[in-house]
C-alpha positions in Angstrom: -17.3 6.1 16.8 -20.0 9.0 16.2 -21.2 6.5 14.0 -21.7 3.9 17.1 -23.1 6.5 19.3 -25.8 7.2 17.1 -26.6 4.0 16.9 -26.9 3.5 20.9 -29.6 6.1 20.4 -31.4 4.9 17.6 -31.2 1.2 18.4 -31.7 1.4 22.1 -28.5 0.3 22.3 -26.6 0.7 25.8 -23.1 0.4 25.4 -22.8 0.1 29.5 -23.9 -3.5 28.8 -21.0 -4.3 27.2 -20.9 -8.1 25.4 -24.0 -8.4 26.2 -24.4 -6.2 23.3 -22.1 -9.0 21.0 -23.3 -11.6 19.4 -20.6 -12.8 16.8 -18.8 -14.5 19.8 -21.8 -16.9 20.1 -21.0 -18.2 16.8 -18.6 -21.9 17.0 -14.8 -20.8 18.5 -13.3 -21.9 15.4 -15.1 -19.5 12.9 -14.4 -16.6 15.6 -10.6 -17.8 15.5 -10.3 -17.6 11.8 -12.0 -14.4 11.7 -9.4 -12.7 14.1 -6.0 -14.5 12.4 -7.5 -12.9 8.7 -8.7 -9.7 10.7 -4.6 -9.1 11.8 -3.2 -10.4 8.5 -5.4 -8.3 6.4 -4.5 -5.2 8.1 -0.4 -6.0 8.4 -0.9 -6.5 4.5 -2.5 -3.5 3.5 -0.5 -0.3 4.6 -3.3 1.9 3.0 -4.4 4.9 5.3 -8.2 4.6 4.2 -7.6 0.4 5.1 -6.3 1.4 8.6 -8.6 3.9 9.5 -11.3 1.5 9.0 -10.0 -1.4 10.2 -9.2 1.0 13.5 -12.9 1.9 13.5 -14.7 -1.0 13.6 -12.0 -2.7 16.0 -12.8 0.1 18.4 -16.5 -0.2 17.9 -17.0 -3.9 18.1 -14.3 -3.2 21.1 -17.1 -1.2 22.9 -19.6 -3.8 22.4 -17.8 -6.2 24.0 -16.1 -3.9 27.0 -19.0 -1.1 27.2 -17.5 2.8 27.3 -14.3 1.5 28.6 -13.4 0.7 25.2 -13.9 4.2 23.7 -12.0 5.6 26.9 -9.1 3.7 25.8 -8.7 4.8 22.4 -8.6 8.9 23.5 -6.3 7.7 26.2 -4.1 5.6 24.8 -4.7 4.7 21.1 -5.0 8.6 19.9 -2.0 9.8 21.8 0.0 6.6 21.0 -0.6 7.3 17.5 0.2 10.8 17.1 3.3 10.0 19.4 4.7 7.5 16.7 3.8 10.2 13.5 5.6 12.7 15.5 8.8 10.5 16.0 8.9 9.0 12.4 8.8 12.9 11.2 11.5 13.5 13.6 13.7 10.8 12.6 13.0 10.1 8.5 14.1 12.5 6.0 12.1 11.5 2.9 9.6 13.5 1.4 9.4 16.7 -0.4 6.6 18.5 1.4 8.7 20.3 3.7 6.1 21.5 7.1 8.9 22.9 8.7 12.7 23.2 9.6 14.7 23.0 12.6 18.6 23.8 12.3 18.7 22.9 8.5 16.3 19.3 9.8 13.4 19.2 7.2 10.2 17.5 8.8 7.9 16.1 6.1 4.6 16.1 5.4 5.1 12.4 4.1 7.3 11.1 7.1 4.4 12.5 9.5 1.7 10.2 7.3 3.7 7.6 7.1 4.7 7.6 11.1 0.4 8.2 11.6 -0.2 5.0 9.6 2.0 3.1 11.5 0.6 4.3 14.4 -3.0 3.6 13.3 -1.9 0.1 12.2 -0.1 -1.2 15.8 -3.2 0.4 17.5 -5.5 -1.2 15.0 -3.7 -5.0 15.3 -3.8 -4.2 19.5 -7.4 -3.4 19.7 -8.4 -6.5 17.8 -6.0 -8.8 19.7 -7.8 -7.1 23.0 -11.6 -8.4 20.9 -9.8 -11.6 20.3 -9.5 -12.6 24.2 -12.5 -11.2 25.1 -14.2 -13.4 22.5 -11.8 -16.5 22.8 -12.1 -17.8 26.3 -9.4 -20.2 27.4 -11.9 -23.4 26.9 -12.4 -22.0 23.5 -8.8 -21.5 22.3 -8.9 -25.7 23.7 -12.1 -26.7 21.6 -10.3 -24.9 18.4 -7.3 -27.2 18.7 -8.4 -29.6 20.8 -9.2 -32.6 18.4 -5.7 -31.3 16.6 -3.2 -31.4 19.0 -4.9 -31.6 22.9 -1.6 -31.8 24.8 -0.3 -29.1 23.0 -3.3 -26.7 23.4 -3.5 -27.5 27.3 -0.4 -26.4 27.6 -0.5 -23.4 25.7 -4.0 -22.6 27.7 -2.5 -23.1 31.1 1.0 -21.2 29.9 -1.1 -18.1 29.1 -3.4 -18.2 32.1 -0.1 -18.3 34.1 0.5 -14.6 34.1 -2.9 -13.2 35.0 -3.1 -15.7 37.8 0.4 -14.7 39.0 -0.5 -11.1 39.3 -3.8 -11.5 41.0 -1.7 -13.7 43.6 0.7 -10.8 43.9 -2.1 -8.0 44.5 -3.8 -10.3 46.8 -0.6 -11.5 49.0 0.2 -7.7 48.7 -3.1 -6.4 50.1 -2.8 -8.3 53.3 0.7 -7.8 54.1 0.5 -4.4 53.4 0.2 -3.4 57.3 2.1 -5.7 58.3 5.7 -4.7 60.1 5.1 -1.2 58.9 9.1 -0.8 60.4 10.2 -2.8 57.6 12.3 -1.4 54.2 10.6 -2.1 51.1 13.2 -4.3 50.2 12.6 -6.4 53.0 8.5 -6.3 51.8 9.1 -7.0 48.4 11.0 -10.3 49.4 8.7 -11.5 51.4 6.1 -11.0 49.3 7.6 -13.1 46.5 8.4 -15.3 48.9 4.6 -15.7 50.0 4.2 -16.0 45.8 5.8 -18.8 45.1 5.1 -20.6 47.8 1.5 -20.3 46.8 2.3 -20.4 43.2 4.0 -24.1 43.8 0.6 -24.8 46.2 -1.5 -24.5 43.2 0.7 -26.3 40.8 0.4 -29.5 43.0 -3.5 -28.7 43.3 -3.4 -28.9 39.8 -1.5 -31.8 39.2 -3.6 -34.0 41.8 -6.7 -32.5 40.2 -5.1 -33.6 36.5 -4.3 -36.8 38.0 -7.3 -37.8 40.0 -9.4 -36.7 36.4 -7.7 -39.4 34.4 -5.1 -37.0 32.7 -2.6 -38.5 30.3 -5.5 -42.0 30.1 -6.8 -42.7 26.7 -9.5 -40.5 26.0 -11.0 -38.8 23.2 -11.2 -35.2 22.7 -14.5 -33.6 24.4 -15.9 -30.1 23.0 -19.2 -28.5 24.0 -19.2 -26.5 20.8 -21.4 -27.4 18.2 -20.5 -26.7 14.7 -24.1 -25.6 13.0 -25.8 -24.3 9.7 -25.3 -20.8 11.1 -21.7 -21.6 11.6 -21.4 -22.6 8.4 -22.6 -19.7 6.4 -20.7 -17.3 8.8 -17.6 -19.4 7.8 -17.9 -19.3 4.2 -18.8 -15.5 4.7 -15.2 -15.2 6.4 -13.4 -17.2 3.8 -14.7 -15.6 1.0 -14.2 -12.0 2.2 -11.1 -12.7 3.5 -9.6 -15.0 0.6 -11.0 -11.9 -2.1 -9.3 -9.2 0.1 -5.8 -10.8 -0.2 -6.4 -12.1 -3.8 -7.3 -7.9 -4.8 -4.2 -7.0 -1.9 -1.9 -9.1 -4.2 -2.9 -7.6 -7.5 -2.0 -3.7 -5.8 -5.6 -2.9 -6.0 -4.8 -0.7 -2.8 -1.5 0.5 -3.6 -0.2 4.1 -1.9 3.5 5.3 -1.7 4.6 7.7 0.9 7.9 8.6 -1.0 8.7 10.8 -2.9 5.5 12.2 -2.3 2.4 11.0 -0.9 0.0 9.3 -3.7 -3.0 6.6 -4.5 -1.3 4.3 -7.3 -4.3 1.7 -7.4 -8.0 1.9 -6.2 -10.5 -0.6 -6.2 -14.0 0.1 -4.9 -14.8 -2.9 -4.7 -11.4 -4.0 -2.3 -12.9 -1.2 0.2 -15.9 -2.4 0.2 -15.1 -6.2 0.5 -12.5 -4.8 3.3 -15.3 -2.7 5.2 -17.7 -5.7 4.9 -14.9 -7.9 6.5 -14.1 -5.7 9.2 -17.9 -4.8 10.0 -18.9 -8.3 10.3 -19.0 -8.6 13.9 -20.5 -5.4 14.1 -23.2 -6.1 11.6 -24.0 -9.3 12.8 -24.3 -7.9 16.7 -26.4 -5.1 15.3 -29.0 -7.1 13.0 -29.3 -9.5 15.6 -30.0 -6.5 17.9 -32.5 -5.0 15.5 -33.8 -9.2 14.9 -34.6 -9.7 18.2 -36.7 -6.1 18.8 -38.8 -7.3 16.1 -39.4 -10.0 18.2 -40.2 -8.9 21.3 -42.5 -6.3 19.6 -44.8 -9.1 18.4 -45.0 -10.6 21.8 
């Protein structure tokens, strides 16, 4: 994160502007989608401290280039606490180890259950802040152009299922909002039914809207699959990028190249240079792309 600051200084880089800053979610909705499922599986496979930490790092950074400041705000609010909170409560409730920190009424609190609760704690965060990337980046027409030629009924309905919920509780803030003068007299029982009342009554309203709007566009008529995603040279090399980094991380994951035990005692039984720096690359790669095009397109404007 210090690392990212500097950069905003160096690069002109204004991390108010949030995705205007990104530019790996330009790239075809497929090769984005890939890049995320590997992104998750690569850090629940490697329970490796120096792998989490880094895989925490550049979700938080890329994070901030696609939600501005917010995103750093987040991680000392939430993330960091959350974190520590889940070390603190493994060390409470494990008794491995044998680097005692301290005891409580003959209760021996480890130096390895506390690492091992932090690790956890840096790999939920880590798996969360990437999901939060992933549906900034992955728009509900692009999760449909991914599966679309696949299985379309399928992916409308997934679409629409998981725009359901955010649609729900903007209706409920709105229908809240203006009835919240209204009969000031009355309990809040009374408020709250009538407010989900008001809810589904508009809910149902915009599922025949909807349906008439399916309809009227020739829903459920013959027709072929329509995506406004092109898949181009660009694409390509990004994709076999991908691939290969990921598919050489899980090949070196599988061979215990990254191998570290928390019990008995904390210790590194397998290192590979080469896996942390394949890893780094891997997670980075939104980051670096965003930055050299940033860095490309300075050039650029220099000459004009």
């Amino acid at each position: 994160m210090i690392w990212a600051l500097k950069q905003e200084k160096v690069l002109n880089i204004n991390f108010e502007r949030g995705s205007a800053m990104d530019k790996f979610s330009n790239f075809n909705p497929k090769v984005c989608f890939l890049f995320f499922v590997f992104a998750v599986l690569l850090i629940l496979l490697n329970f490796n401290p120096i792998f989490l930490v880094i895989s925490l790092l550049a979700g938080v950074i890329y994070n901030a280039m696609l939600q501005g400041k917010k995103a750093f705000k987040t991680f000392f609010a939430f993330f960091l606490p959350f974190t520590i909170l889940i070390g603190l409560f493994n060390m409470a409730f494990t008794s491995y180890g044998i680097d005692v920190l301290f005891s409580i009424s003959n209760k021996n609190f480890t130096a390895e259950g506390l690492a091992y609760g932090l690790c956890q704690g840096v790999m939920f965060s880590s798996v969360i802040v990437w999901l939060s990337s992933y549906s900034y980046v992955l728009s509900s027409d692009k999760f449909m152009s991914v599966f679309s030629k696949l299985a379309p009924n399928l992916t409308l309905v997934l679409t629409m299922t998981l725009s359901f919920i955010p649609r729900l509780r903007k209706n409920a803030q709105e229908i809240n909002d203006a009835r919240l003068n209204v009969n000031a007299s009355q309990s809040k029982l009374k408020k709250s039914l009538d407010n989900f009342s008001a809810l589904v009554s508009m809910t149902l309203e915009e599922s025949i809207e909807v349906s008439d709007t399916m309809r009227a566009r020739g829903f459920n008529s013959y027709r072929k699959p329509y995506s406004k995603y092109r898949f181009n040279f660009n694409d390509g090399v990004v994709l076999i990028i991908v691939l290969g980094l990921s598919v050489a991380c899980i090949v070196l994951n599988s061979l215990d190249k990254a191998e570290f035990i928390f019990d008995p005692e904390i210790k590194i039984l397998s290192f590979s240079p080469i896996f942390l720096i394949l890893y780094t690359l891997y997670m980075f790669l939104p980051v670096i792309i965003s930055i050299s095009e940033g860095i490309k397109w300075h050039f650029l404007k220099q000459k004009i």
